[in-house]
C-alpha positions, -999 to 999 in steps of 0.1 A, spaced: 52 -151 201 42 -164 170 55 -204 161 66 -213 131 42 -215 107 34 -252 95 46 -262 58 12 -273 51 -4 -243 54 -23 -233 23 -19 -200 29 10 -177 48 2 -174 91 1 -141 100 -15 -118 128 -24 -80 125 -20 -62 156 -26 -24 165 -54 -9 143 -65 15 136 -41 36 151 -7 15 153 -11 -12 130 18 -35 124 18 -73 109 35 -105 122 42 -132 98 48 -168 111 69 -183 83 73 -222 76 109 -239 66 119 -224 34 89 -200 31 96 -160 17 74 -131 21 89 -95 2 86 -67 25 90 -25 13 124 -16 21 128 -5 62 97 -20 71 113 -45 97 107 -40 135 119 -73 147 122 -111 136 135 -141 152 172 -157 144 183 -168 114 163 -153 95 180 -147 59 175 -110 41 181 -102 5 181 -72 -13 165 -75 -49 145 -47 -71 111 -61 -79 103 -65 -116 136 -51 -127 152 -24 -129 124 -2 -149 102 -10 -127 119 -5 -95 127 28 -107 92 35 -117 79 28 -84 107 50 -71 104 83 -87 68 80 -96 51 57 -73 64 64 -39 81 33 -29 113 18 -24 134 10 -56 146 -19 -33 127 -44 -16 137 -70 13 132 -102 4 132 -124 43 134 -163 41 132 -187 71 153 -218 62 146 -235 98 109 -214 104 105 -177 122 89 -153 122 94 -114 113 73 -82 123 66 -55 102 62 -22 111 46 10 80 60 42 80 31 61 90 8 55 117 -22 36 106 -44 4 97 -26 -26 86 -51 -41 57 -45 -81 40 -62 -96 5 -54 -128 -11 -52 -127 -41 -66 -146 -69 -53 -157 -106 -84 -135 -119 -82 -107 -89 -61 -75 -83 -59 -44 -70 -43 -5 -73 -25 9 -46 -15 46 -42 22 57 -32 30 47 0 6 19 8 22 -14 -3 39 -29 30 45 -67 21 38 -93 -3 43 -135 -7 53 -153 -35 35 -152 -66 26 -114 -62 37 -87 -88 38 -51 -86 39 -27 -120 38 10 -125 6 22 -138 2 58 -148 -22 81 -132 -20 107 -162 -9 142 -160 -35 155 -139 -26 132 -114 12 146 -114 -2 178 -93 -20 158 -69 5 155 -41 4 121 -42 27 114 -74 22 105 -108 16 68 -109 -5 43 -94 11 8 -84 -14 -22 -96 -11 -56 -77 -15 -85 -98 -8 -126 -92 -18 -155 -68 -11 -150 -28 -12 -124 1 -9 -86 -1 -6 -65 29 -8 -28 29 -13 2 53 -31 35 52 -23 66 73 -47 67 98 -78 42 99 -94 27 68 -130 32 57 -144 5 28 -169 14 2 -189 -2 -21 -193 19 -51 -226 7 -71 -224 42 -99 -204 64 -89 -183 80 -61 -160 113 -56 -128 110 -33 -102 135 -27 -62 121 -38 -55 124 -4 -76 98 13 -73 72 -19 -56 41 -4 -66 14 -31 -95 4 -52 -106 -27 -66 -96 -27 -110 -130 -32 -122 -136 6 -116 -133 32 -137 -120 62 -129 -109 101 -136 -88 127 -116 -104 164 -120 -108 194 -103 -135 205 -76 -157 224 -99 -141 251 -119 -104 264 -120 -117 289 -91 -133 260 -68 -99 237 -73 -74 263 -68 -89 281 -39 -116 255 -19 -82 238 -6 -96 208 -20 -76 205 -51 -78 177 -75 -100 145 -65 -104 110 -82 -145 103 -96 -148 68 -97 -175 48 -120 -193 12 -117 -192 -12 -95 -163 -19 -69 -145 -15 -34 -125 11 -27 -106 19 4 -100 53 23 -78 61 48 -94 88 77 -61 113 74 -35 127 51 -1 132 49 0 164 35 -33 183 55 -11 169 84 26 183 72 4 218 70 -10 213 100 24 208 117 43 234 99 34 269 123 47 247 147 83 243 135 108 265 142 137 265 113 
């Protein structure tokens, strides 16, 4: 199992294990070192490990990224004061993705896919406009800004592409995208074509940028599923 990370590491030890299907991330954490984790995400850590509670960026925000963005309004915030380790586990089966961060770097994240951050790291609320309110995936965006490590997940495996003009994605299978990109939510076609082609509302993205798309969605699974349950 992982040691405890050394305290002149420049940047945090960690160790992704399980994708595409299962991912889930191990941190190895020096003396004193903190990494923030989405509330529940904890599968295991070693002892004394110290957990705290706190809602990132304040209250406004944390209730942004509640009722708007999909994510916890709290967050766990795990130190090791002697070195440990902790093991994180998404919500959803799928790929387990990292990016450091730079002072003049970023990204945008969809509801549901931040999973842990360290130090130096900020999350905001950025809204997706009204459009974006009926695309089953909530009405704002969460943009990742700072210095450090971001970890986030996807439901089911992640594909990467390298827009270079422009590119159409459906809400669904938006995990993140890089902020250089512009980008606009309409329908497929006409008001015929988006209410009846079951594709519904997608996200046309301009310039020149990464984006990142998960293989399955929540929602085309949840109708899968649903025959199957028996109220």
């Amino acid at each position: 199992m992982f040691a405890a990370a050394s305290p002149n590491l420049a940047a945090m030890e960690f160790q992704i294990l399980g994708n595409p299907d299962y991912g889930e991330l191990t941190l190895g954490l020096a003396p004193g070192e903190t990494i923030t984790a989405e509330s529940g995400a904890m599968s295991r850590m070693s002892r004394h490990m110290e957990l705290r509670s706190r809602i990132m960026g304040g209250l406004l925000s944390g209730l942004g990224r509640k009722l708007f963005g999909g994510e916890s309004l709290f967050v766990g915030e795990y130190t090791a004061p002697r070195g440990g380790w902790l093991t994180l586990a998404p919500a959803v089966p799928g790929q387990v993705m990292h990016r450091e961060l730079g002072s003049d770097d970023g990204l945008i994240l969809t509801a549901g896919a931040f999973l842990a951050c360290s130090p130096g790291v900020q999350l905001s609320t950025r809204f997706g406009g009204l459009r974006y309110m009926f695309s089953g995936k909530g009405a704002f965006f969460l943009r990742v800004t700072g210095r450090g490590d971001l970890f986030y997940n996807s439901y089911g495996a992640v594909v990467e592409r390298e827009v270079d003009g422009q590119l159409t994605v459906d809400t669904g299978h938006i995990v993140a995208w890089e902020p250089a990109l512009e980008y606009s939510i309409a329908g497929m076609g006409g008001l015929k074509q988006t209410l009846f082609s079951g594709e519904g509302l997608v996200l046309q993205f301009r310039g020149r940028g990464r984006v990142f798309l998960q293989t399955r969605t929540v929602g085309e699974t949840v109708g899968w599923l649903s025959p199957f349950c028996i109220g």
